[in-house]
C-alpha positions in Angstrom: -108.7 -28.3 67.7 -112.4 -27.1 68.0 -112.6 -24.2 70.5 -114.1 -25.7 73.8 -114.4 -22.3 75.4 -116.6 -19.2 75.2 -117.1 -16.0 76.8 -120.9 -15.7 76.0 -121.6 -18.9 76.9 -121.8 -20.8 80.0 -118.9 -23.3 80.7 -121.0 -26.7 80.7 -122.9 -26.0 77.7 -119.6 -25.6 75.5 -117.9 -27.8 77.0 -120.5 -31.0 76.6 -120.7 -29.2 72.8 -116.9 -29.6 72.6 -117.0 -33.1 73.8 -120.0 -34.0 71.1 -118.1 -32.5 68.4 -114.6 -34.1 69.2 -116.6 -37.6 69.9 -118.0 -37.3 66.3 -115.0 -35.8 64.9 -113.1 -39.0 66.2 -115.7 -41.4 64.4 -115.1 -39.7 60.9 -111.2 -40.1 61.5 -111.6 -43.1 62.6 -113.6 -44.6 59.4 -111.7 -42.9 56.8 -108.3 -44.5 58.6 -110.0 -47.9 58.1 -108.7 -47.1 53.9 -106.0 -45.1 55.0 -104.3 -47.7 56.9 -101.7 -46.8 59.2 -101.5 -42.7 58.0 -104.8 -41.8 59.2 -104.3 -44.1 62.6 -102.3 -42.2 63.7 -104.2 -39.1 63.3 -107.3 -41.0 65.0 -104.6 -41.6 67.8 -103.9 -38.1 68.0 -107.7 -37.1 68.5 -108.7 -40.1 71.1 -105.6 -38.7 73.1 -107.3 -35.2 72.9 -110.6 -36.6 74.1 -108.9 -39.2 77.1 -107.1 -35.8 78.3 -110.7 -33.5 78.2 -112.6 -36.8 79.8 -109.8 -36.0 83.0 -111.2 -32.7 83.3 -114.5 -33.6 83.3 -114.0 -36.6 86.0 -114.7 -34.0 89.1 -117.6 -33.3 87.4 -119.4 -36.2 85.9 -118.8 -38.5 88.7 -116.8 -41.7 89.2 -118.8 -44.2 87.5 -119.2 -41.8 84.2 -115.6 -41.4 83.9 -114.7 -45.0 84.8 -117.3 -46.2 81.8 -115.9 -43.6 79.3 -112.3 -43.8 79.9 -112.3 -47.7 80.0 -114.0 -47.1 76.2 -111.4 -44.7 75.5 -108.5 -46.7 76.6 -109.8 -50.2 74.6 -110.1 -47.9 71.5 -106.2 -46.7 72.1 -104.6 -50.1 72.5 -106.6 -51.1 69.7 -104.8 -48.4 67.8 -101.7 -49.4 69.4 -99.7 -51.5 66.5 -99.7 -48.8 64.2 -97.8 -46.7 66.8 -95.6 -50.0 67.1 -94.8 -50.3 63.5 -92.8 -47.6 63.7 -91.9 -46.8 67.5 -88.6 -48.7 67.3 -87.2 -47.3 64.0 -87.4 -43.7 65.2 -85.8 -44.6 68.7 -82.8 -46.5 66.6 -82.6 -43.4 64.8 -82.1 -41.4 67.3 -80.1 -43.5 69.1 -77.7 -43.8 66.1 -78.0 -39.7 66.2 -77.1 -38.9 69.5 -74.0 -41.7 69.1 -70.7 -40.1 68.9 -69.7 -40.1 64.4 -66.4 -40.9 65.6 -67.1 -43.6 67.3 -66.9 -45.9 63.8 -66.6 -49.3 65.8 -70.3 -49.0 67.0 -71.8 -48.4 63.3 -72.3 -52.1 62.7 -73.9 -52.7 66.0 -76.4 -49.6 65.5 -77.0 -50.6 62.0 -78.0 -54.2 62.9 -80.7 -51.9 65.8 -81.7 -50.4 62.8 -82.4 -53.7 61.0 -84.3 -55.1 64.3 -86.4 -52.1 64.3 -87.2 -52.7 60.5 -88.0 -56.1 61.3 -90.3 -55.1 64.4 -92.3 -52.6 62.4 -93.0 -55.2 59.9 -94.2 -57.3 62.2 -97.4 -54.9 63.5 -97.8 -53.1 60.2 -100.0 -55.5 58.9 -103.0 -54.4 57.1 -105.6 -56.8 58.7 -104.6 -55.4 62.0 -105.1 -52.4 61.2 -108.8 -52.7 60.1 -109.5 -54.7 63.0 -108.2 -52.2 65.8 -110.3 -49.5 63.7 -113.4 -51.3 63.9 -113.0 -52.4 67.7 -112.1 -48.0 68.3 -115.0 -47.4 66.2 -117.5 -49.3 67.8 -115.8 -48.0 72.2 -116.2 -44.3 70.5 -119.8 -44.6 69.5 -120.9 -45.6 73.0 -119.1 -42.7 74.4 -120.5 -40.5 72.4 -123.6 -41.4 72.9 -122.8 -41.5 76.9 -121.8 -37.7 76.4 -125.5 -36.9 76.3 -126.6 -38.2 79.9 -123.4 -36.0 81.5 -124.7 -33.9 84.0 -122.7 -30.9 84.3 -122.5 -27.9 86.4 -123.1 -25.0 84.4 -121.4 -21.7 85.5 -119.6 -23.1 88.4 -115.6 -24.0 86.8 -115.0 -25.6 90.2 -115.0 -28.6 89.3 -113.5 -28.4 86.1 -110.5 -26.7 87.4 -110.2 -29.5 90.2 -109.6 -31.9 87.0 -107.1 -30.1 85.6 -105.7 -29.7 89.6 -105.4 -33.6 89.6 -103.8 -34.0 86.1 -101.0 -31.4 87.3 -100.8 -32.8 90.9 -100.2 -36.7 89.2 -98.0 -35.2 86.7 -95.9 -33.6 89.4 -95.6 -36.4 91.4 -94.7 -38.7 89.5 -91.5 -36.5 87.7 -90.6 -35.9 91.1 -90.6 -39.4 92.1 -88.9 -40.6 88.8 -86.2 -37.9 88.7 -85.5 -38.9 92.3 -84.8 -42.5 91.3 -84.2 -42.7 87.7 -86.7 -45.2 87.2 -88.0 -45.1 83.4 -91.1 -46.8 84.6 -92.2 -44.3 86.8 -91.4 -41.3 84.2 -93.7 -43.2 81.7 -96.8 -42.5 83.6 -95.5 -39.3 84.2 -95.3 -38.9 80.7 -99.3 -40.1 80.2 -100.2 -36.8 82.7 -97.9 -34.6 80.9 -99.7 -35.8 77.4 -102.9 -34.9 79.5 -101.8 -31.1 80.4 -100.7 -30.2 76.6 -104.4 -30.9 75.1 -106.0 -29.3 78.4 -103.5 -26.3 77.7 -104.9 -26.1 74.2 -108.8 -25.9 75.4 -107.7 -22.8 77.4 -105.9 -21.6 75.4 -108.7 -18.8 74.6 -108.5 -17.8 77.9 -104.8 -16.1 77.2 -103.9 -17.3 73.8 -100.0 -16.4 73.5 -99.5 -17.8 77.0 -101.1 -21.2 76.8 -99.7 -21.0 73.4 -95.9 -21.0 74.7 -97.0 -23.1 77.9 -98.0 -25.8 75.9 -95.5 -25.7 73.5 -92.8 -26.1 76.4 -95.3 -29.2 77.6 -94.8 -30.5 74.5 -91.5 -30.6 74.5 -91.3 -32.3 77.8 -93.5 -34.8 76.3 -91.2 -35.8 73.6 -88.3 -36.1 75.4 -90.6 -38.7 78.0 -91.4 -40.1 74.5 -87.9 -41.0 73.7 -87.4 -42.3 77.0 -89.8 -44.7 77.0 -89.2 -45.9 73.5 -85.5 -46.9 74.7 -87.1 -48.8 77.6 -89.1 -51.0 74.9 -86.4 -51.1 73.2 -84.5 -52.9 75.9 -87.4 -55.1 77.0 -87.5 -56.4 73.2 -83.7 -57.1 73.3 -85.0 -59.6 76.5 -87.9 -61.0 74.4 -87.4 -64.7 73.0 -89.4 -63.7 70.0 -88.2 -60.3 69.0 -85.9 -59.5 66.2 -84.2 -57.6 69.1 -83.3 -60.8 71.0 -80.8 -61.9 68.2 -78.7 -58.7 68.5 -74.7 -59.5 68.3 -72.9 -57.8 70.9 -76.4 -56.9 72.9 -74.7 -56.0 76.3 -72.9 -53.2 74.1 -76.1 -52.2 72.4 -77.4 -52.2 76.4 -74.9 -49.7 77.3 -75.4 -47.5 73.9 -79.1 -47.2 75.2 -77.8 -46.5 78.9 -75.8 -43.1 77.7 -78.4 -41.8 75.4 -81.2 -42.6 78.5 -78.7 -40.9 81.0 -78.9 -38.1 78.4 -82.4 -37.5 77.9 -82.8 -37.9 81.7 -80.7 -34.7 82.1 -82.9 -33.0 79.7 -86.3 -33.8 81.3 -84.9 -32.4 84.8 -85.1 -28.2 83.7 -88.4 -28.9 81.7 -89.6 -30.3 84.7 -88.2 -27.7 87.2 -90.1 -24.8 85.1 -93.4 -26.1 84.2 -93.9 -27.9 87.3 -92.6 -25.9 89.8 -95.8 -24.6 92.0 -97.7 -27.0 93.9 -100.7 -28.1 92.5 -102.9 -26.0 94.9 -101.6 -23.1 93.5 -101.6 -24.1 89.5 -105.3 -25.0 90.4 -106.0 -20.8 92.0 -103.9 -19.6 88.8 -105.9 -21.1 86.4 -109.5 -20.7 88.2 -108.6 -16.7 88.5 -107.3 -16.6 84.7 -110.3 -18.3 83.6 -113.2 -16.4 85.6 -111.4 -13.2 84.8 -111.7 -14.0 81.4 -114.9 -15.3 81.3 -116.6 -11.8 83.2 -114.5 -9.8 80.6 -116.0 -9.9 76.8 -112.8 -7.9 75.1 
């Protein structure tokens, strides 16, 4: 990732040049994925992530109206993107799911091979080629008017205020929201937990140069949360494809056992949000927001 942040430099003008570079970065991914096919999607997914978590930050900043224009580019782009993460989605959750299934439990290996088969069948299904192309050239053409929109941002250029009150509000949702679903169990809930976790680990990266080993290790342990969301919410598709007339899911033998492999291995993974959870979201969102703002104006007065 390009550094957003300098010393020498006043806060807005690298971070509108951060925001120009990553836009135009994006585009070149973007048209080289149209002959990569699904490979360089998913690196084109990867960067409009990056750029829907910095557009978060900027929100405070660039007003309602900017943000609501850009992100409802941004998030046409994604689902545009979206079958190529669906072509393979279900194959890694059955995977898994076969992993984290006890070896010597042998009477479940035909039903968790037959998941595997479904997931093979699903992929197929959204790997096509043609849809491919098409989703590139509907991202392509929502990334070109945001870049362009980057230009007209009007942002404040010493003052981190409001900068840090973006990153406040992607904490203070993410908080929330594992609280809530952690409280209730509810899978639905943790998923857009999950999309403001996604959120913190790129901001962590763009500060990064503000301490480098410890937004290093923080997003690292962000990440980690992340993926464990991730496989959280792959189960629940799983399960609402089992319920899905026209799903190779739907034809499952023995489905209500399938349901209650997919209950343990969710139990489990609940478990192991909880202490990811209890560390990296433990202060209130007032306080991230004074840690950060003194971290980053201490750095920023200090050219070392």
């Amino acid at each position: 990732m390009a550094v957003a942040l300098r010393q020498t430099a006043p806060a807005g003008d690298t971070l509108r040049r951060y925001a120009k570079s990553q836009a135009a970065e994006l585009e070149k991914t973007l048209a080289a994925a149209a002959a990569k096919g699904h490979g360089g999607v998913h690196k084109a997914r990867r960067r409009l992530k990056a750029l829907r978590s910095f557009l978060r930050m900027m929100r405070p900043a660039i007003g309602e109206e900017a943000f609501r224009d850009a992100n409802g580019a941004l998030r046409t782009a994604g689902h545009a993107l979206a079958g190529a993460r669906k072509a393979g989605a279900m194959i890694e959750a059955a995977d898994k799911l076969a992993a984290a299934t006890p070896k010597d439990r042998s009477e479940n290996q035909p039903l968790l091979a037959a998941i595997r088969a479904a997931a093979e069948a699903d992929a197929m299904a959204h790997a096509g080629e043609d849809q491919v192309t098409g989703g590139v050239s509907v991202a392509l053409d929502q990334v070109r008017l945001v870049r362009r929109a980057i230009h007209d941002w009007r942002l404040p250029k010493r003052d981190i205020g409001f900068y840090v009150e973006g990153l406040r509000k992607v904490y203070g949702r993410a908080k929330r929201l594992l609280d809530q679903g952690l409280a209730t169990g509810d899978t639905v809930v943790l998923h857009e937990a999950r999309k403001s976790v996604i959120h913190l680990r790129y901001l962590l990266d763009l500060l990064e140069p503000v301490w480098p080993a410890l937004f290093r290790a923080w997003s690292k342990e962000v990440q980690a949360l992340r993926e464990v969301l991730g496989d959280l919410n792959d189960l629940h598709d799983m399960e609402l494809l089992m319920a899905h007339e026209g799903s190779a899911f739907a034809a499952l033998p023995e489905k209500e056992k399938a349901l209650a492999l997919i209950a343990a291995r969710r139990a489990a993974l609940i478990a192991a949000v909880k202490p990811f959870a209890r560390r990296l979201y433990s202060e209130s969102p007032a306080g991230f927001a004074r840690r950060i703002a003194a971290l980053w104006t201490s750095w920023a007065k200090h050219d070392d």
